[in-house]
C-alpha positions as CSV (number, residue, x, y, z in Angstrom):
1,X,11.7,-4.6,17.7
2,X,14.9,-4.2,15.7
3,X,14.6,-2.6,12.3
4,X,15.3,-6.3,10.0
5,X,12.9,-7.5,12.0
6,X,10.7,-5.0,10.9
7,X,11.6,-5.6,7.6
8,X,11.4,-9.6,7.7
9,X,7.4,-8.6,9.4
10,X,6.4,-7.0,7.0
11,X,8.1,-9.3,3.9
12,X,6.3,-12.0,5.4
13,X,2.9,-10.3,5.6
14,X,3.0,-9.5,1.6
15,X,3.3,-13.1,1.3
16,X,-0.3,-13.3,1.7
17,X,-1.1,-11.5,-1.6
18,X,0.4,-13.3,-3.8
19,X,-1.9,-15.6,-5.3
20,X,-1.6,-19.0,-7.8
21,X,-0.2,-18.4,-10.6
22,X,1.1,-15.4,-10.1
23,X,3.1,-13.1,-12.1
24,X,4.8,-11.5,-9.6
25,X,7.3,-8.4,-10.0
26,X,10.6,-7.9,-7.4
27,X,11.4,-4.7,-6.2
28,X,14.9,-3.6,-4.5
29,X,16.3,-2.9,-1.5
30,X,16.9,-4.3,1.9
31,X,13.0,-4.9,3.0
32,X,12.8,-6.6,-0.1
33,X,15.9,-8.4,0.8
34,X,14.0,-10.4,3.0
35,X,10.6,-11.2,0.9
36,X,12.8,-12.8,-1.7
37,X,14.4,-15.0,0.7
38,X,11.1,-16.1,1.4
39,X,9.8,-16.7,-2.0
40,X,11.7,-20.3,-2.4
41,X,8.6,-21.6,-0.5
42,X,6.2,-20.3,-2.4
43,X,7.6,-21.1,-5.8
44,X,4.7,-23.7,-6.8
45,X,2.3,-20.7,-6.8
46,X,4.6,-18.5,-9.1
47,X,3.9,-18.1,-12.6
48,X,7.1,-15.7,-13.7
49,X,9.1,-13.2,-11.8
50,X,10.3,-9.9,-13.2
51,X,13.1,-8.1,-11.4
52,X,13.9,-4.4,-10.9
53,X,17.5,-4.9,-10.7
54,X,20.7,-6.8,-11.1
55,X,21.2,-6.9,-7.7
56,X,18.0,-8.7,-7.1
57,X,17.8,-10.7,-10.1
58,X,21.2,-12.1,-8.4
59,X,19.7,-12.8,-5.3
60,X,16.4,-14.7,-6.7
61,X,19.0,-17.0,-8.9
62,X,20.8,-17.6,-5.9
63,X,18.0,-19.9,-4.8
64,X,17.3,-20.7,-8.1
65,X,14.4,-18.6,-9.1
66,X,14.1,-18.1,-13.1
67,X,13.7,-14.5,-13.7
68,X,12.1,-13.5,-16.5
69,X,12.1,-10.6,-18.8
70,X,9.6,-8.0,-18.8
71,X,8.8,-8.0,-22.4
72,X,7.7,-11.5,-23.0
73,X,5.6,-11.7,-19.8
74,X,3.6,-8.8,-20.6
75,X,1.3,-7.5,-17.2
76,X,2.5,-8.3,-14.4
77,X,0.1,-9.2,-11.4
78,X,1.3,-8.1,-8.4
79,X,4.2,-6.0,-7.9
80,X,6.0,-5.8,-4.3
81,X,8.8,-3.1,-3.5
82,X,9.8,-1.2,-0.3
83,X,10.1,2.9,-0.2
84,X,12.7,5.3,1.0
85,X,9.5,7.3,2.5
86,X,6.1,6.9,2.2
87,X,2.7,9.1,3.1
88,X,-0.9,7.5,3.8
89,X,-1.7,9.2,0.6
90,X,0.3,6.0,-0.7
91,X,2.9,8.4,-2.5
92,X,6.3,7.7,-2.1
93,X,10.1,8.4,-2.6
94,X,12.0,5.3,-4.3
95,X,15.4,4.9,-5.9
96,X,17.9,5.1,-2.9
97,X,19.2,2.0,-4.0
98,X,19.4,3.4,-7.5
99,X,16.8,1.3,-9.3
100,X,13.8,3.7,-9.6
101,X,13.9,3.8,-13.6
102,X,12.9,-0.3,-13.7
103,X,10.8,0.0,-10.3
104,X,8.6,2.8,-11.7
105,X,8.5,0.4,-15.2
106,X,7.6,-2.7,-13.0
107,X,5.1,-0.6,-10.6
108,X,3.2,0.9,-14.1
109,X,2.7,-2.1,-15.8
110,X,1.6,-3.9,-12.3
111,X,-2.4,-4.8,-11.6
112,X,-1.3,-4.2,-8.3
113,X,1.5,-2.5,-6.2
114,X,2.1,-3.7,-2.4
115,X,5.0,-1.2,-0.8
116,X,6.4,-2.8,2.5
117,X,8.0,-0.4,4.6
118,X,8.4,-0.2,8.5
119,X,7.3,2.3,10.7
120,X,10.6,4.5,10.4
121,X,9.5,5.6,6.4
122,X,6.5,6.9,7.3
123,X,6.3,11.0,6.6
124,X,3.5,13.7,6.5
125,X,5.3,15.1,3.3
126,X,7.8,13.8,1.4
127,X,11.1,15.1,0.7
128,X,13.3,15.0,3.7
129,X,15.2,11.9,1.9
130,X,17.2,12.9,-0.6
131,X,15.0,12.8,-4.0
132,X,16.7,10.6,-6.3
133,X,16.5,11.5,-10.2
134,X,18.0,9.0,-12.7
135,X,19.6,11.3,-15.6
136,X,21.5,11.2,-18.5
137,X,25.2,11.6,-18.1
138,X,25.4,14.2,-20.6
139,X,22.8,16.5,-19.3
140,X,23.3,16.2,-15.2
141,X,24.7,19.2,-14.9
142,X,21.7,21.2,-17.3
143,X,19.5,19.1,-14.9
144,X,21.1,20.3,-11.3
145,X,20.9,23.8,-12.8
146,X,17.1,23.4,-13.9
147,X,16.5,22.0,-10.2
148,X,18.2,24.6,-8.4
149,X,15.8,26.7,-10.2
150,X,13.1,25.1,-8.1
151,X,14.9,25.8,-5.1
152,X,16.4,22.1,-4.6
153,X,20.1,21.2,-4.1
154,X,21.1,18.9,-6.7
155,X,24.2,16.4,-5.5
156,X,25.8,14.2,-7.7
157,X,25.9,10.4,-6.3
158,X,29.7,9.4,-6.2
159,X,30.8,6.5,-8.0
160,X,27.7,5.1,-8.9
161,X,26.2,4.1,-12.5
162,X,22.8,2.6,-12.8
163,X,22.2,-1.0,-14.2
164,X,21.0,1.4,-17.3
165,X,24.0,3.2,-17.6
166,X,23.0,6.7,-16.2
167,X,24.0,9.1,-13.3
168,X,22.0,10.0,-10.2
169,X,21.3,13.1,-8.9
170,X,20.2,13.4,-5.3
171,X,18.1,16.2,-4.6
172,X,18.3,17.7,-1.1
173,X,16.2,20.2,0.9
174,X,13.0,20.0,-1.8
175,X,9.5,21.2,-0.9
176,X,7.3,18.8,-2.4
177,X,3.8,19.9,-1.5
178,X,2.6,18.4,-4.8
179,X,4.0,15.3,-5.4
180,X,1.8,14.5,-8.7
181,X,3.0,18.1,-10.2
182,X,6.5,18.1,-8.8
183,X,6.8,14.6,-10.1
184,X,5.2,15.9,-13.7
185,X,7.1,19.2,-13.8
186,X,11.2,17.4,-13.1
187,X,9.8,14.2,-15.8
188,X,9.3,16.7,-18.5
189,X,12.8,18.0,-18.3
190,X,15.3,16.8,-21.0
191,X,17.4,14.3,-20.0
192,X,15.8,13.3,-17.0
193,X,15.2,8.9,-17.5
194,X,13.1,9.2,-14.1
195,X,12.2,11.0,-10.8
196,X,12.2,9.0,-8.1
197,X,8.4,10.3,-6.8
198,X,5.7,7.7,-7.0
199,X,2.6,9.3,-6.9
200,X,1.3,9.3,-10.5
201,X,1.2,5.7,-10.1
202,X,1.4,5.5,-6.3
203,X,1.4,2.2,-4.0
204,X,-2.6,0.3,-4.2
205,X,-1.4,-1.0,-0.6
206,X,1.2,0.3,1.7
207,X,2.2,-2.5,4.5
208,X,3.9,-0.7,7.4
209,X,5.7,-3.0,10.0
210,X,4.9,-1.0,13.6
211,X,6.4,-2.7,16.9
212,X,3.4,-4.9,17.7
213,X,1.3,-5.1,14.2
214,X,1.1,-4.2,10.7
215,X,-0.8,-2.0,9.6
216,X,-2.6,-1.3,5.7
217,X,-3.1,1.6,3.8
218,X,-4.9,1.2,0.7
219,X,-6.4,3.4,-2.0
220,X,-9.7,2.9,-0.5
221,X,-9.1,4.2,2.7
């Protein structure tokens, strides 16, 4: 099995958490691609939709999906996103598409937080993709300084600006044995918006597309 089909597995098997009236929260990315072309035909159980990004808010008004904003819908119900890498301990890496500031906003204020991933994201320990950290412009380089410290190599993403306006370092060859503390410990330094590590609020369910099923992770496990 390809890797969109995969992807288009496992969008499809999230579509069985979404419940009536929903308030339902968009993640982004390419698996996520693929549940939102799926949502048109399950609008009528939709309460709202809250996007993570531009590029996906596009994409649900392209088949004319009202997206809402965040602040006048309050919780959100369910939340469904994919992962650059994930662990069974339902931590994960996020932001490769560069919208891990409003998918870690959408993910804390979710009841509930599906990831979809397929088989390829799946990692004992997280770090070999790059770690993305969403910064302000003026202190990137005080933060690439403050990283190499922890023995990472901080790498400035070329030609890029977040939907918030920001920079994006990319942090290579990290040893994140503690996601929750490495996560705590780069938050905490000025000028950092957000670290792409999910593990203080980590996936409830992870959904992982394999070649012949798809198989669940959750917190209970």
């Amino acid at each position: 099995m390809n890797p969109d089909s995969k992807k288009l597995k496992v969008a499809k098997s999230s579509l069985d958490y979404i419940e009536h009236d929903c308030v339902l929260g968009v993640g982004t990315g390419s698996t996520v691609n693929f549940l939102i072309d799926l949502l048109p035909d399950l609008i009528n159980k939709i309460q709202a939709v809250v996007s993570s990004s531009d590029e996906s808010t596009k994409r649900l008004e392209a088949h004319g999906i009202e997206v809402s904003n965040l602040n006048n819908i309050g919780n959100i119900d369910l939340y469904i996103d994919g992962a650059d890498e994930a662990t069974k301990n339902l931590h994960l890496i996020k932001g490769g598409g560069g919208a891990l500031t409003r998918e870690k906003i959408l993910a804390a204020n979710a009841k509930e937080f599906i990831c979809i991933v397929d088989d390829s994201k799946i990692v004992d320990r997280l770090g070999k993709f790059p770690l993305p950290i969403e910064v302000l412009p003026m202190a990137q380089s005080y933060i690439a300084r403050e990283i190499v410290k922890m023995k990472g190599q901080p790498i400035l993403r070329e030609n890029f600006i977040t939907d918030n306006g920001n920079h994006i370092l990319d942090i290579h060859n990290l040893d994140i044995t503690n996601p929750i503390e490495t996560e705590t410990i780069i938050n905490q330094i000025p000028g950092v918006i957000t670290v792409g590590i999910f593990a203080r609020r980590p996936a409830d369910i992870l959904l992982i597309a394999e070649e012949n099923t798809i198989k669940i992770i959750t917190d209970k496990d």
